[in-house]
Structure formats: structure tokens, C-alpha cells
C-alpha positions as a Markdown table, in Angstrom:
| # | Residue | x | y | z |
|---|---|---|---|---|
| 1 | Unk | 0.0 | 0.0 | 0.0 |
| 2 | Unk | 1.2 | 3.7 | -0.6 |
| 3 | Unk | 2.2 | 6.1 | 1.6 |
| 4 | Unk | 2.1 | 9.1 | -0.6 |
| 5 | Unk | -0.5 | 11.3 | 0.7 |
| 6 | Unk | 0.4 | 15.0 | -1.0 |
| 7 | Unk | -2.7 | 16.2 | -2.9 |
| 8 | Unk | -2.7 | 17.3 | -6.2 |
| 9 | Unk | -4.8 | 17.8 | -9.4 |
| 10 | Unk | -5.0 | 15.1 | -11.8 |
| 11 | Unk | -3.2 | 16.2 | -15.0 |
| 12 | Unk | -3.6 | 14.1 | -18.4 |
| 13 | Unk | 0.0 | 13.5 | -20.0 |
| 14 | Unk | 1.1 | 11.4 | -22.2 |
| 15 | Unk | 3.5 | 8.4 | -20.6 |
| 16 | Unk | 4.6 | 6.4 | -23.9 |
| 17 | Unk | 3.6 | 6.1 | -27.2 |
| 18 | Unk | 1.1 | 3.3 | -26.3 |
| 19 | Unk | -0.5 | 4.5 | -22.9 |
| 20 | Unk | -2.0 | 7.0 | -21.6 |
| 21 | Unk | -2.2 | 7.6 | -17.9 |
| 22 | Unk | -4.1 | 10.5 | -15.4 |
| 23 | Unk | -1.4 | 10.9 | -13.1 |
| 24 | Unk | -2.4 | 11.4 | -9.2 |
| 25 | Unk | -0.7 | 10.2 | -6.3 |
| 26 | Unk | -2.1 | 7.3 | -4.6 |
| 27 | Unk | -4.4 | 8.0 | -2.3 |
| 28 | Unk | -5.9 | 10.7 | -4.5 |
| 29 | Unk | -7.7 | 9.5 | -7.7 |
| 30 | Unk | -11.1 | 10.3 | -9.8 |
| 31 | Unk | -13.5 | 7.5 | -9.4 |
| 32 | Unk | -13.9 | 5.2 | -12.4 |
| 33 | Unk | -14.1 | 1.6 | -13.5 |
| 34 | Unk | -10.7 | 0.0 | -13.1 |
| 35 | Unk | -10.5 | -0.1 | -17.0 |
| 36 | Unk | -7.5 | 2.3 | -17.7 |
| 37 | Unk | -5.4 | 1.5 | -20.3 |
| 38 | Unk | -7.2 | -2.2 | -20.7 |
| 39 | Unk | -6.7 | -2.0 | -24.4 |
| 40 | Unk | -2.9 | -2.6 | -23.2 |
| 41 | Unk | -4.4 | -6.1 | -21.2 |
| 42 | Unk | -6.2 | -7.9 | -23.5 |
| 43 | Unk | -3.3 | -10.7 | -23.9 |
| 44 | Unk | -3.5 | -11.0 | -19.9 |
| 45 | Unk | -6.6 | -10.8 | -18.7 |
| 46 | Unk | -8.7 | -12.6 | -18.3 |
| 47 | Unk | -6.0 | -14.7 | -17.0 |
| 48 | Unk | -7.4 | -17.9 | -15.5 |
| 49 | Unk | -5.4 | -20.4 | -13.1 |
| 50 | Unk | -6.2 | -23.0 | -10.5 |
| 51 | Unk | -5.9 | -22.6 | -6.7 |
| 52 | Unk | -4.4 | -24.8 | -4.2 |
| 53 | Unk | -7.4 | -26.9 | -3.3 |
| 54 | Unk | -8.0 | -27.7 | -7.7 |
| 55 | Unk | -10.6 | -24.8 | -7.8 |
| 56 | Unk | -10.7 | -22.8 | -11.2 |
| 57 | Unk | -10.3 | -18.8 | -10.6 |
| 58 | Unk | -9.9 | -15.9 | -13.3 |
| 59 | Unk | -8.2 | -12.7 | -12.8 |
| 60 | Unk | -10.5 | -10.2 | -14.5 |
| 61 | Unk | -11.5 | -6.3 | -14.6 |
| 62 | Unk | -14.5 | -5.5 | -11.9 |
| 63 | Unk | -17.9 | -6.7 | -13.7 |
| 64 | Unk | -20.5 | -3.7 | -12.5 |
| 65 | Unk | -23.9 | -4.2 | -12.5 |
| 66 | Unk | -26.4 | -1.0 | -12.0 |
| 67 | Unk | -29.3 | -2.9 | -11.6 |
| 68 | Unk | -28.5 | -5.7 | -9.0 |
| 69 | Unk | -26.5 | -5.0 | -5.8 |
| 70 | Unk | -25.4 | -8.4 | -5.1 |
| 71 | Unk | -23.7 | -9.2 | -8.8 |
| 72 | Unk | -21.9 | -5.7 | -8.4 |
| 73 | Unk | -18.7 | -7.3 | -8.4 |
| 74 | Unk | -18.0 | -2.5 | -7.3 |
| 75 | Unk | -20.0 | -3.1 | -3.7 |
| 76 | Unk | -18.3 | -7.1 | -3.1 |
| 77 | Unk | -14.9 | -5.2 | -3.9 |
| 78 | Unk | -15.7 | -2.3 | -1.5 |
| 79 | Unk | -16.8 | -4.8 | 1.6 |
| 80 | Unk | -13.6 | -6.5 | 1.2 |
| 81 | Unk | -11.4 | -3.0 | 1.5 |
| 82 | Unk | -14.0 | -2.2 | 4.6 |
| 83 | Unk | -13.3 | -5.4 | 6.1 |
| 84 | Unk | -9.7 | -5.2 | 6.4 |
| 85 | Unk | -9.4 | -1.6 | 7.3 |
| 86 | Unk | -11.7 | -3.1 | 10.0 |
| 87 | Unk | -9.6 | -6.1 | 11.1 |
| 88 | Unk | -6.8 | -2.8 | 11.0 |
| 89 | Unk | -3.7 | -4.6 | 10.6 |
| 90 | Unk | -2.5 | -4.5 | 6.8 |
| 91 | Unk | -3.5 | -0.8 | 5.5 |
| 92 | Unk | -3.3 | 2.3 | 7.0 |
| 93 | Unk | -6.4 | 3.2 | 6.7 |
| 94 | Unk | -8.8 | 3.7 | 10.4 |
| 95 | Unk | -12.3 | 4.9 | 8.5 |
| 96 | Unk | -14.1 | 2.8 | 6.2 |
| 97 | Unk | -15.2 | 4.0 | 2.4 |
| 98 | Unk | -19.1 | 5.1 | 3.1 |
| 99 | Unk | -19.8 | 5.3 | -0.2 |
| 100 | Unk | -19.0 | 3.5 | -3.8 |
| 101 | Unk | -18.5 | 6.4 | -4.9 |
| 102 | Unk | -15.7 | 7.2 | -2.6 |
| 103 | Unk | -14.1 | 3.7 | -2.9 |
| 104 | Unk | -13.9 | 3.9 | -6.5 |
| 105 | Unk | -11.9 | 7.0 | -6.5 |
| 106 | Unk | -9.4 | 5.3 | -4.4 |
| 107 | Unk | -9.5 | 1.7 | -5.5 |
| 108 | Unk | -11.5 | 1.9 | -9.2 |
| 109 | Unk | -9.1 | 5.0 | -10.6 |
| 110 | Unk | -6.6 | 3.7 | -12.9 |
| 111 | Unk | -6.3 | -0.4 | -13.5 |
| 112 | Unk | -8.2 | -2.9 | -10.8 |
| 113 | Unk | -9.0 | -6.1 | -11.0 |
| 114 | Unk | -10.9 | -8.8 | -9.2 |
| 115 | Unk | -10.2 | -13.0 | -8.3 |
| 116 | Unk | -13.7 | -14.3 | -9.2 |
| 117 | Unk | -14.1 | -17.8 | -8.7 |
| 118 | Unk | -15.3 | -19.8 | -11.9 |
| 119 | Unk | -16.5 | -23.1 | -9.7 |
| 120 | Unk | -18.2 | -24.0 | -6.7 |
| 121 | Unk | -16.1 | -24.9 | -3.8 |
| 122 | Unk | -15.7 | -24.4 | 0.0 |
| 123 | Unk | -13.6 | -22.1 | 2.0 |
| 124 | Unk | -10.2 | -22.7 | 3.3 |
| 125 | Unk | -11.3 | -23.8 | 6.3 |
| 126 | Unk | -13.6 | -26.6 | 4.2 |
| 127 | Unk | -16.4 | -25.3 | 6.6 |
| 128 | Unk | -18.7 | -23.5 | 4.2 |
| 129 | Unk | -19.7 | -23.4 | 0.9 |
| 130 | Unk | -18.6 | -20.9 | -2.1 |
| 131 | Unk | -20.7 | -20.5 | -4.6 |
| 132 | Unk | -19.4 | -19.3 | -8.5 |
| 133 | Unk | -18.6 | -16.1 | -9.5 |
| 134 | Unk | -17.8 | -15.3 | -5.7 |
| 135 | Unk | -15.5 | -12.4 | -5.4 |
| 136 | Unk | -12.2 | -14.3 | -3.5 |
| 137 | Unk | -9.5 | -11.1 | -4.2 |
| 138 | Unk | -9.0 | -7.9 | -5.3 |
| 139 | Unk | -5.8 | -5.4 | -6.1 |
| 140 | Unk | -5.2 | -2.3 | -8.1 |
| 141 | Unk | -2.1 | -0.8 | -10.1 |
| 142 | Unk | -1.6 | 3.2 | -10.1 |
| 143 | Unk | 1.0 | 5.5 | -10.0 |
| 144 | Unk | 2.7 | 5.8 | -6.6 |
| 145 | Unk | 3.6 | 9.3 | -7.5 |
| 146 | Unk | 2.5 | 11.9 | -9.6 |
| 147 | Unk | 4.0 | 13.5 | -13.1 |
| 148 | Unk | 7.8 | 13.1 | -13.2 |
| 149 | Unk | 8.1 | 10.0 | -10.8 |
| 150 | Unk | 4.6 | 8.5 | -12.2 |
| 151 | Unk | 6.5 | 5.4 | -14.3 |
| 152 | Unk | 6.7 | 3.9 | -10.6 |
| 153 | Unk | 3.4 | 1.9 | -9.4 |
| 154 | Unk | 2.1 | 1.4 | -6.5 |
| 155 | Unk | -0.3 | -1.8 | -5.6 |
| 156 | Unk | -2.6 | -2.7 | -2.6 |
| 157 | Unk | -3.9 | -6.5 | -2.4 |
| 158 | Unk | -6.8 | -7.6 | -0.6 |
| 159 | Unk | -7.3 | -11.3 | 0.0 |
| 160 | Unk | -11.3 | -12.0 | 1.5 |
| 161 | Unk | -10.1 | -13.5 | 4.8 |
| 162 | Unk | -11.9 | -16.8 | 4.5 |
| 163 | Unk | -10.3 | -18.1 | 1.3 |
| 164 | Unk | -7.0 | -17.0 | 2.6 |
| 165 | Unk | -4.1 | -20.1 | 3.1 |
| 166 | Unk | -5.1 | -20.8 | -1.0 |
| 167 | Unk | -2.7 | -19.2 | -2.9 |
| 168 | Unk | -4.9 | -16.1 | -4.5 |
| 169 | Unk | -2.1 | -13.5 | -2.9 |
| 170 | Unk | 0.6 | -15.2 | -4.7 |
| 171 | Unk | -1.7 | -15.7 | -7.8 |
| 172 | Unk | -2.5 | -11.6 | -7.6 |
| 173 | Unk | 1.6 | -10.9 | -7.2 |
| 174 | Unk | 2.5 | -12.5 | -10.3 |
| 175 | Unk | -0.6 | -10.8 | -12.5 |
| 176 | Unk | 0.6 | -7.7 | -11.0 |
| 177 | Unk | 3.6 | -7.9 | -12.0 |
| 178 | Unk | 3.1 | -8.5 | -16.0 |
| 179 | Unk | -0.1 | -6.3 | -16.0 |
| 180 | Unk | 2.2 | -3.8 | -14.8 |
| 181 | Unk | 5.1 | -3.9 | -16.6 |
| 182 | Unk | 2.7 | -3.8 | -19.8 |
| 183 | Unk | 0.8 | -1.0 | -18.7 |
| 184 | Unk | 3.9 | 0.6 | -19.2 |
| 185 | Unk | 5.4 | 1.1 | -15.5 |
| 186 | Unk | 9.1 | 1.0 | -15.0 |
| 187 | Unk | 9.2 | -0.4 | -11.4 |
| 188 | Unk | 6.8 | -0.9 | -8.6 |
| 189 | Unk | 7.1 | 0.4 | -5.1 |
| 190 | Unk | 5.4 | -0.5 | -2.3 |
| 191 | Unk | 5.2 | 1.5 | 1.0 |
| 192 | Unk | 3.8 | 0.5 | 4.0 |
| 193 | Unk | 4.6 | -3.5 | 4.5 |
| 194 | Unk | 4.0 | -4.0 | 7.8 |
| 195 | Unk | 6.9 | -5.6 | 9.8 |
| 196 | Unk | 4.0 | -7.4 | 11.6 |
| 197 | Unk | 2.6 | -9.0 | 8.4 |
| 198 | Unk | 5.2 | -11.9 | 7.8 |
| 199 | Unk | 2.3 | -13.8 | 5.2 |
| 200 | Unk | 3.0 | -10.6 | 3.0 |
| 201 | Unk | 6.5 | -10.1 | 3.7 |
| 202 | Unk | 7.3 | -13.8 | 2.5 |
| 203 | Unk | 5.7 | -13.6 | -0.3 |
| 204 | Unk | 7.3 | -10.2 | -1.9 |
| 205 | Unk | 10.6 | -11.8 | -1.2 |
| 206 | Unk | 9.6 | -14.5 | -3.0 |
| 207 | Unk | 8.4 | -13.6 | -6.1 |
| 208 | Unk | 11.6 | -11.0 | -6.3 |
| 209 | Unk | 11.0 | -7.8 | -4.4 |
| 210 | Unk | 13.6 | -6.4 | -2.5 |
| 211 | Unk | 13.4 | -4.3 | 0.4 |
| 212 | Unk | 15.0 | -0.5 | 0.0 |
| 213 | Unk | 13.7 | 0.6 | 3.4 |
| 214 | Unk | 13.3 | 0.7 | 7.0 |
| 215 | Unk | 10.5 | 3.0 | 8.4 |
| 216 | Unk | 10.4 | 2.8 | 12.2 |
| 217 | Unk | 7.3 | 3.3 | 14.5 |
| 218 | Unk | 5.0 | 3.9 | 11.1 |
| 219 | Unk | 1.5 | 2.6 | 12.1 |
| 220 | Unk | -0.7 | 1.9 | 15.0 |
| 221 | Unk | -2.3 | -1.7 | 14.2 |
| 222 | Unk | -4.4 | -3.8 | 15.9 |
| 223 | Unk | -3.4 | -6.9 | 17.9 |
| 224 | Unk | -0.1 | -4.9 | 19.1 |
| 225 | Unk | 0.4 | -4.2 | 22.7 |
| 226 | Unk | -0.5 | -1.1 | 24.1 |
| 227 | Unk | 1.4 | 2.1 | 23.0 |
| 228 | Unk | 3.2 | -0.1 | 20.5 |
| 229 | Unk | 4.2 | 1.2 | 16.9 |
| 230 | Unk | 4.7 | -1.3 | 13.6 |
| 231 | Unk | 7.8 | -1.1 | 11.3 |
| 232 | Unk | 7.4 | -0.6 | 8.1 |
| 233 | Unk | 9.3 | -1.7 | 4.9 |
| 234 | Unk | 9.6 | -0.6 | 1.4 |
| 235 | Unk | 9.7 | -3.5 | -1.4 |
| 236 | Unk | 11.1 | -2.2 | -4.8 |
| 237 | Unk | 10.5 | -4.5 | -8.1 |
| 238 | Unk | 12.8 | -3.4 | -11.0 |
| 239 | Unk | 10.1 | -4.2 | -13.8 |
| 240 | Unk | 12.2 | -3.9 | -16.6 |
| 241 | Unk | 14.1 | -6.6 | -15.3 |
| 242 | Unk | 11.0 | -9.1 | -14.9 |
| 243 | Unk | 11.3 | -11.9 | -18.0 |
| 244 | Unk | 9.1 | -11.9 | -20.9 |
């Protein structure tokens, strides 16, 4: 998740021949559809894999529906990013998104895209029952930085806690990674990993991110002690590097 929280007005420049980009930092957006640049996707995604436990999953674009609630893949996106500013230990965020409208400027304003799941199945737990098309994950790509410094993405990753322990984070991380680099970004950055969060931590590392920094007594989470501050680290992810 960014960190970058200097507000500025969106400005339309061009960032290569091929894309096309409204540069904000990344907590400031205007609130769209998660479609920027898709025309750029279209050999990617849908990109469909298989999870741990054999079920069949797709990595798509949010599907939005103004007539029916619950297929609003918009409103099953937003209760996951109210859910785990809730649970208050990944994201730095304390207030949840009262509107759509709000969460789509933050989470809908440049590429975003969705786990949905193309089979039945059960959760991790093998407790309870998933139906198709259930929305298991969700993550964005946007600048982390406006104009000059905009080639550098940011990402935030949201995993719906009771299909976590199947691989969709790892399955996100590596979708990132090619959507990004051919949307045009030069390297990704992330922020705020929480020392705390060794699930996330583990996997940057392992798909090739390495840490750059070291920021000390960075966020109040839950489930510390009293009075206690998290460390967080910065993961860098040289894009041009990543093989074709």
C-alpha cells in the first residue's frame, strides 16, 4: 500500500507512445471503472489459473452491475477493503469507504481487478460453501507518484479472509507484475509492508521484491500491545528486469 498522501490535481499526459495515464498520487484518484489502459491487457486478462485446493479462478476487470447489488462485483470489492481496514492490521487506513463512490476514487481509478471464482467450492477452512462467480480477491495498479516519478506503481492487495491459506495472494503478485510492466510502468514500489505481516512479507521476497527501506514506529495496528508502533518496509520491483 502507498504512503504518498500529497494532494494534487489530476493532469492528463502522455507516458509512452502506447499508454495513456491521469497521473495522481495514490491515495488521490477520480472515481472510475478500473479499466484504464485495458486495451494494453487484452493478452493477460482474463488470466485464468487454479488454486491450491484444484478450484478454477480468473483474474478479470470489476464486472458492474447498475441494476443488481449483489452481482456488483463494485459493492463485493468495497466490503472487502471495509473489512480489512476493520480487522486494521495490513492498511493504514482507520475509516471505512461510506460510499461507492468514494471507494472507486481510491480503488477503481486507474487499472483494478478482481479473483472471481469460476466453480463451486468451499472455503479454506472446508467449513462452508462458495458459490461461483464469488468475489475471493481484489488489487489495483496506479502511479505511486504523480508526473515526473509516475512510471513507478504502486499496488494494494486484498485477499477475502476466508479463502486466505489458498494461494490467490501469490496468484494476484504475479498478475501484477506482467499487468504492470505492460501498462507501461518502470518499477513498482510498495510503502507501507508491515513488519508485523510476515504472510506478506514472505511472499514479496519470494516472487523477487527487494526491500529498500526501514521506516520505524510507522502505524498503530491492531493486535499490538498497548502504546506499541509497527515497522514498516519498502519492497522495490525493478520491472524492466522481470522476464518476458
Amino acid at each position: 500500500v502507498a504512503s504518498s498522501t500529497m494532494a494534487v490535481t489530476p493532469i492528463y499526459l502522455k507516458h509512452s507512445s502506447t499508454a495513456h495515464r491521469t497521473f495522481t498520487t495514490a491515495y488521490q484518484g477520480t472515481p472510475s471503472d478500473g479499466k484504464h489502459n485495458h486495451h494494453l491487457l487484452t493478452h493477460l486478462i482474463p488470466y485464468q489459473s487454479t488454486l491450491k485446493d484444484g478450484r478454477k479462478v480468473e483474474v478479470d476487470f470489476f464486472h458492474h452491475s447498475p441494476t443488481d447489488i449483489e452481482e456488483d462485483e463494485w459493492y463485493a470489492g468495497m466490503a472487502l477493503m471495509n473489512l480489512v481496514i476493520r480487522e486494521g492490521q495490513s492498511w493504514p487506513f482507520e475509516e471505512e469507504f461510506a460510499s461507492v463512490e468514494d471507494w472507486r476514487g481510491y480503488f477503481l481509478s486507474h487499472s483494478a481487478f478482481i479473483v472471481r471464482a469460476l466453480d463451486n467450492g468451499m472455503d479454506s477452512a472446508k467449513r462452508n460453501s462458495s458459490s461461483q462467480g464469488e468475489v475471493l480477491g481484489c488489487f489495483y495498479i496506479k502511479p505511486n507518484f504523480p508526473g515526473r516519478c509516475s512510471h513507478v506503481c504502486n499496488g494494494g492487495f486484498i485477499t477475502a479472509p476466508r479463502f486466505r491459506g489458498l494461494g490467490i495472494g501469490r496468484l494476484m503478485g504475479n498478475v501484477f507484475l506482467r499487468a504492470a510492466r505492460d501498462l507501461g510502468y518502470k518499477s513498482s514500489y510498495f510503502n507501507l509492508v508491515f513488519k508485523s505481516n510476515v504472510g506478506s512479507i514472505k511472499l514479496w521476497e519470494s516472487l523477487g521484491f527487494k526491500r529498500v527501506s526501514t521506516l520505524e514506529n510507522a502505524a498503530r495496528l491492531e493486535g499490538l500491545e498497548p502504546g506499541e508502533l509497527d515497522t514498516a518496509f519498502g519492497y522495490r520491483y525493478d520491472l524492466e528486469k522481470l522476464p518476458v
